[in-house]
LOTI-49862 format. One record per residue (C-alpha): z, y negated, x negated; residue in one letter. Coordinates in steps of 0.05 Angstrom, whole numbers, plus 5000, padded with zeros to 4 digits. Layout:
BEGIN
ZYXA;...
This chain:
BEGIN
507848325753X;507048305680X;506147595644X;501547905577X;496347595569X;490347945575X;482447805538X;476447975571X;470247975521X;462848005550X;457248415527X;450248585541X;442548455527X;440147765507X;439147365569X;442247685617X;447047135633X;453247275594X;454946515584X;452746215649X;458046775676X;463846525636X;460945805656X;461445985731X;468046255734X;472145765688X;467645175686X;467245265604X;460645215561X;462245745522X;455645555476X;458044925435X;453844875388X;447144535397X;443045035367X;445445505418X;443944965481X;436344835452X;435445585444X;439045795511X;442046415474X;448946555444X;449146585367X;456946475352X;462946725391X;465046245449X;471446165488X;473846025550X;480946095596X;481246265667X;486846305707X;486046965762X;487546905840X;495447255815X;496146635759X;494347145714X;490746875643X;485647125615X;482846945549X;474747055559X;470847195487X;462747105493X;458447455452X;451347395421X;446347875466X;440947835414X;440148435362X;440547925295X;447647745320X;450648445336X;456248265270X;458547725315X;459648185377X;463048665336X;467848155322X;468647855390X;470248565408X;476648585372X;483348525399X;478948555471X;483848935533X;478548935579X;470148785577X;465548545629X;458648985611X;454548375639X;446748725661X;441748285697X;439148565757X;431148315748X;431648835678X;436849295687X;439149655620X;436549385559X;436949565487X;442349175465X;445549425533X;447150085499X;449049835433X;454049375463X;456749945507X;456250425446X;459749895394X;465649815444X;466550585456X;467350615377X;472150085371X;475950395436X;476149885478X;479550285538X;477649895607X;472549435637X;467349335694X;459549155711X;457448555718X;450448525751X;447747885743X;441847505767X;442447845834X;438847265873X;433147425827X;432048065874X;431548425928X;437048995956X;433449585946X;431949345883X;439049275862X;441049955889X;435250215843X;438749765783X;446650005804X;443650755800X;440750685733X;446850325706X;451550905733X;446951475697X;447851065634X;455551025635X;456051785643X;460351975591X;462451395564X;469350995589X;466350505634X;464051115677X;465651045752X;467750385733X;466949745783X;460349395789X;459848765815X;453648435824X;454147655814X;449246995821X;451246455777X;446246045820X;448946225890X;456046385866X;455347015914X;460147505886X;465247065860X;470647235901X;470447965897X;469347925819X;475447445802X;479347945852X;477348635810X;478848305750X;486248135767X;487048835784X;483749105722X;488548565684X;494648925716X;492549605692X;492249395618X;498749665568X;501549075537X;500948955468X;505749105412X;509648535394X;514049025349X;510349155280X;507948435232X;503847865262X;496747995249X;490847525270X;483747665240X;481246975245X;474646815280X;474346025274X;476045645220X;475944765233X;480144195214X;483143685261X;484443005239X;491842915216X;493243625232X;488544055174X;487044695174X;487045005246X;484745795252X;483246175320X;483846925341X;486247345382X;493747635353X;493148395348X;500248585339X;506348245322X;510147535334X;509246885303X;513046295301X;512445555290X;514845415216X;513946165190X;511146325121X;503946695125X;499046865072X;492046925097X;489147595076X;484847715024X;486147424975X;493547234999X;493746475009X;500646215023X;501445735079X;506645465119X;504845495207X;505544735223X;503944995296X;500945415350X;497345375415X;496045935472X;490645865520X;490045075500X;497644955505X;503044815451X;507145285437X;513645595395X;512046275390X;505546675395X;505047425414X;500348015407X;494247905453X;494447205443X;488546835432X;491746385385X;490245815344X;493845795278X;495544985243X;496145175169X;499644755129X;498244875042X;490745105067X;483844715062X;478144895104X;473745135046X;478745615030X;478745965087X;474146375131X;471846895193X;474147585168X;481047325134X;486647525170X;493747185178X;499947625165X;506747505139X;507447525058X;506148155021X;504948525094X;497748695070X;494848995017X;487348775000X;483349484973X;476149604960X;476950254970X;479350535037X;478951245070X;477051415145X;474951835204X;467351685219X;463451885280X;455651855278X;453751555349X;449052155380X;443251605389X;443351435315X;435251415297X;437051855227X;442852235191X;447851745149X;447552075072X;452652065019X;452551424989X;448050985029X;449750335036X;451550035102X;454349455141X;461949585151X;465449215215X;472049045214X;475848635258X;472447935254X;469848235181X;463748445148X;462748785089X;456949135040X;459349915033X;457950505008X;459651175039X;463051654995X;462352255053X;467752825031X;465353365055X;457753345069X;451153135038X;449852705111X;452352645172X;447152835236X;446752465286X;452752645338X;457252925273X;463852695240X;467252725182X;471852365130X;469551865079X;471151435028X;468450805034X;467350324971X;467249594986X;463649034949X;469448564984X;476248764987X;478748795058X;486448755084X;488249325139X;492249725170X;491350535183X;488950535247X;484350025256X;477450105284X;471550005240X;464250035263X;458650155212X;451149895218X;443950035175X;443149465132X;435749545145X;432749595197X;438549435235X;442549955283X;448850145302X;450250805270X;457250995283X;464150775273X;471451045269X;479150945256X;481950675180X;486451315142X;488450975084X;487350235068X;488650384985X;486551044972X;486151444908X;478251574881X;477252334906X;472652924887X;468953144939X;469153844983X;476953884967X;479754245025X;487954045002X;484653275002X;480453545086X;488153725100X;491653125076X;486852605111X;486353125178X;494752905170X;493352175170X;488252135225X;492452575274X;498952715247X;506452445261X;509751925220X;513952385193X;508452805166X;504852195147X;510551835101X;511652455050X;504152385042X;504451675013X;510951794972X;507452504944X;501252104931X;505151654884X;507052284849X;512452014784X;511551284794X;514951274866X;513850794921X;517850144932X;519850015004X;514949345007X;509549824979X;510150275042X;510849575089X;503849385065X;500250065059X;503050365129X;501950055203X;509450095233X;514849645242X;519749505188X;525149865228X;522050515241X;520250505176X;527350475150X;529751115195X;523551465175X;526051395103X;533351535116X;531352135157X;527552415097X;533452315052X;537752675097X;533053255106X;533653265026X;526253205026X;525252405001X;530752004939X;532651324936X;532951294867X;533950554857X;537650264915X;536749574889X;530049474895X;529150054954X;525150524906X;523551264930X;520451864915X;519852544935X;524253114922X;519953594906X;517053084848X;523252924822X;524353724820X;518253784783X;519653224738X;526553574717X;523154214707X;517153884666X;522753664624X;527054274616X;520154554594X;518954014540X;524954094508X;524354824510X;517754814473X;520654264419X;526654724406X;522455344391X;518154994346X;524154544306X;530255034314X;533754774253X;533554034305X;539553924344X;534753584397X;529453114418X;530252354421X;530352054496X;524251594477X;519452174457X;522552594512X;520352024557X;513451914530X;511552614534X;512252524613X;507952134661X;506251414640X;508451124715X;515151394701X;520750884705X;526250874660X;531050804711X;528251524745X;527651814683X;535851654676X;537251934734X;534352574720X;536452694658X;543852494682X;542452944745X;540153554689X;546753394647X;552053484713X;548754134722X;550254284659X;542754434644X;542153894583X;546553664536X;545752804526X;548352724451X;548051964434X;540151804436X;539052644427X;536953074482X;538153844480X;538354404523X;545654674534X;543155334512X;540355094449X;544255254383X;540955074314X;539355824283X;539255864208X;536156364169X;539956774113X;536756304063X;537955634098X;544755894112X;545655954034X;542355154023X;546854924079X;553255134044X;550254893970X;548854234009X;556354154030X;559254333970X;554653833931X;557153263980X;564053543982X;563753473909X;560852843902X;566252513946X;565051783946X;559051833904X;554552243946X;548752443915X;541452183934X;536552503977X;532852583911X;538652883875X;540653363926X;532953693924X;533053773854X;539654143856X;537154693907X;530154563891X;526654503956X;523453873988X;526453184004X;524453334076X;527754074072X;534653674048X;534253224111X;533053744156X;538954174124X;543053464127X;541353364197X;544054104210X;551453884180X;552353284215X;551253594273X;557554174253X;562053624236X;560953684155X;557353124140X;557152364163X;550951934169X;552051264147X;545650934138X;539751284133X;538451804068X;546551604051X;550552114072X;558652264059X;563352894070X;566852894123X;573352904084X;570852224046X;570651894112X;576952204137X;580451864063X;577051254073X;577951114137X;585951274127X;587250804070X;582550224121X;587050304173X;593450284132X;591649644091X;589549324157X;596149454187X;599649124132X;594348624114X;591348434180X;583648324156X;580348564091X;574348284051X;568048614025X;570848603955X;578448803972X;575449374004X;571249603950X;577949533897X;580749893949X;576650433952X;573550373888X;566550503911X;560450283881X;558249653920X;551750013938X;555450363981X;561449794000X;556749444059X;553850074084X;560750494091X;564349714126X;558549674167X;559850444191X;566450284209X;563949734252X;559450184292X;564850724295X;569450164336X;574450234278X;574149504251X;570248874282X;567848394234X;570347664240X;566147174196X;566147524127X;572847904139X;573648554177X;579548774225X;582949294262X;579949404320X;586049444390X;588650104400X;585850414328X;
């Protein structure tokens, strides 16, 4: 026999005898506050334990029967294995009968059973009457051919029977996950003298442990668990299915309340935007329309929204489609989780569904590659799902903790998911460090984006030997990262596709074409600085003597560095190669003899002007010949 504990959550009209059913079979009150026992009706959520005839536990959620307190139903209703569709017998099915059936098919709550109460009210044929109309209304839904009991909270007449259907009901229930992060969406919030901050729900998926860092979700508050009890009793660890209470340590009260939910650090990621799968409940009075605002029902949640439908103008009654819903709260979830949507006014359930993606993109509407990438989400396999995120983040990537928060599995199928992409070739790691990926196919676009840049810059400046990283970079997407953008190029450059040139960027096939004309200022230019030896001439000087443009001489400059002719010192001061070359020979051979040389023995050496003394020692720094120690210079090791 399994030892999972199992909740049981009630629903039905208003006055039909929900709470004096929980009170029979555990001895609980599950009304406590005194609003509730002067108005003999439910308004919050109550609680109770029971232990079944196999020492079974169940964890029993009431909820509010009347129509004004639907919201707190809906939350009741989550993280519920089984539900007890309570009916009296003097009515039979009421309104609220079918909205509480209806709210728990949409939030797929899988099992349950009847519960006619108030049978000492009436008479047998009567009840048969009731039993046959409660049968015709469960066709179709999955509490059909489901047990009814009938029940007398009065007489206790039933008892037996019902306490023995439910332990076999509990025994057909699927455990929970306890793979996957701890999540509780909170229901209570109180404080206990010299304890604090104390939370309640029922635990979803996940463990938790006594001492364990949490953040409660949104807006991420850290706390610290100071401790935990399960049905009423201390414990070290809670599991999924719990119903849990939660001592926060770091938290007060006030900042806390029903709708938060508890989760480990960074495991959630609060949106106000959020894509799903909606289904318009056939009974729905009108058609849902693009952009009417609703009541959105989340786990213990509720939120102001506004339906961004993505493929229609309404939905009918009885229709479904995918939206995008725009929240005036942000919300913390996980793909996957149920959602139930009501009119604001006048109040009805209109349908409900199952979350895509918890921080969507905006979208244009009617988009059928947008209709195929969320049909993916709601019904696809992980490993169609994952690319979908990664291509999604198109040139910015996604960091591992970025897929933790945004997808619903557990850390370790997550990590083979992502090393089987990368061995299909389909996914990169491209910063190990800090477990960065993207997609191959991006990174393959990215590298051919830039192939095509450079191509474009090289037909319009062929006299350029090539394009500075920087620009390169900035002409790419803005989410880029520098370390990607590395990685490419350096990926480009081993295939021999680019050439990487100190902070210049070519194409390997790119060659700096002269015309017959620049051909002719090219060699004037290198016989001018040939010439002028270790008194180049100035930028200035140099376009008067081949009369063209200062900015014509630097491109034609530019041109001879690049074939070895001419060496850039500084910028606009320039010096034959040959110059250097004799320099740089009488440096090394005084430094050999002398050890270390000053700014003025260098320029009686060398018998520059001192205009160009600093300039030409500072060269010779960069160019790892000398290092400079205090205001001498020396040879650097192994020149």
């Amino acid at each position: 026999m399994s030892s999972a504990p199992i909740i049981l959550g009630t629903a039905g009209h208003i006055d039909h005898g929900k709470s004096s059913l929980i009170k029979a079979l555990t001895g609980v009150d599950p009304d406590r506050l005194k609003e509730e026992k002067l108005r003999g009706i439910t308004i919050e959520l109550g609680f109770a334990d029971l232990v079944l005839p196999t020492g079974r536990h169940l964890g029993i959620v009431d909820v509010p029967g009347h129509e004004r307190f639907v919201r707190h139903m809906v939350a009741g209703a989550t993280g519920m294995d089984l539900v007890a569709l309570v009916i009296a017998a003097d009515e039979g099915v009421m309104p609220q009968t079918r909205e509480h059936l209806e709210i728990c098919q949409l939030l797929q709550v899988k099992q349950g059973l009847v519960v006619l109460t108030k049978t000492d009210l009436v008479e047998e044929d009567w009840l048969e009457l009731v039993e046959e109309e409660v049968r015709e209304a469960l066709l179709g839904t999955f509490l059909e051919g489901a047990p009814i009991e009938r029940f007398s909270a009065v007489t206790q007449a039933g008892k037996e029977h019902l306490l023995a259907t439910l332990a076999e009901l509990a025994e057909q229930v699927p455990p929970k996950p306890f793979r996957g992060i701890f999540r509780l969406p909170i229901d209570r919030v109180f404080t206990i003298k010299g304890f604090g901050t104390v939370v309640t729900g029922t635990a979803i998926s996940g463990r938790l442990k006594v001492g364990e860092a949490v953040a409660v979700y949104p807006p991420e508050f850290k706390a610290k668990v100071r401790g935990l009890q399960v049905h009423g009793q201390s414990v070290a660890e809670a599991l999924a299915g719990n119903r849990t209470a939660v001592n926060l340590q770091g938290l007060e009260k006030e900042e806390v309340e029903r709708g938060m939910v508890v989760a480990p650090p960074g495991a959630l990621l609060p949106s106000r935007r959020l894509d799903a799968f909606l289904e318009i409940l056939p009974s729905a009075p009108r058609p849902l329309k693009h952009r009417a605002a609703v009541r959105l029902h989340t786990g213990t949640s509720e939120s102001i929204a506004m339906p961004l439908l993505l493929d229609a103008d309404e939905l009918a009654p009885g229709a479904s489609g995918y939206v995008q819903f725009f929240l005036r709260e942000p919300l913390a979830l996980k793909p996957g989780d149920r959602l139930v949507i009501r009119c604001i006014s006048p109040a009805f359930t209109w349908g409900g569904g199952q979350t895509l993606h918890v921080n969507p993109p905006r979208h244009r509407r009617r988009q059928e590659a947008l209709l195929a990438k969320l049909a993916t989400l709601e019904k696809g396999a992980p490993e169609q799902i994952l690319p979908l995120y990664l291509e999604e983040a198109g040139a910015a990537g996604r960091s591992r903790s970025e897929l933790e928060a945004l997808l619903p599995w557990d850390p370790g199928d997550l990590t083979a998911l992502l090393n089987s992409l990368i061995k299909q070739g389909q996914a990169i790691n491209y910063d190990p460090e800090k477990e960065r990926y993207i997609l191959t196919a991006t990174a393959r676009e990215l590298k051919q984006e830039i192939s095509g840049n450079l191509s474009a810059y090289h037909r319009k400046n062929p006299m350029k030997p090539g394009l500075s990283k920087e620009e390169l970079r900035t002409q790419l997407p803005a989410r880029l990262e520098v370390r990607l953008f590395n990685q490419l190029l350096n990926d480009l450059v081993q295939k021999k596709q680019i050439v990487l040139e100190k902070d210049l960027v070519r194409l390997a096939s790119h060659r700096v074409t002269l015309g017959v004309d620049q051909e002719e200022h090219v060699s004037r230019l290198a016989a001018l600085y040939k010439r002028g030896q270790l008194s180049p001439p100035t930028l200035k000087e140099a376009a008067a003597d081949l009369a063209v443009t200062p900015d014509k001489v630097k491109q034609l400059l530019t041109v001879l560095v690049n074939q070895g002719r001419l060496v850039k010192v500084k910028e606009d001061l320039y010096f034959h190669q040959e110059a250097i070359d004799q320099i740089k020979a009488q440096l090394v051979d005084f430094l050999k003899k002398n050890k270390e040389i000053t700014v003025v023995q260098f320029k009686d050496l060398t018998q520059t002007s001192r205009k160009f003394t600093i300039p030409l020692l500072e060269y010779f720094d960069t160019a790892r010949t000398t290092v400079r120690v205090g205001e001498t210079r020396r040879l650097r090791e192994g020149v």
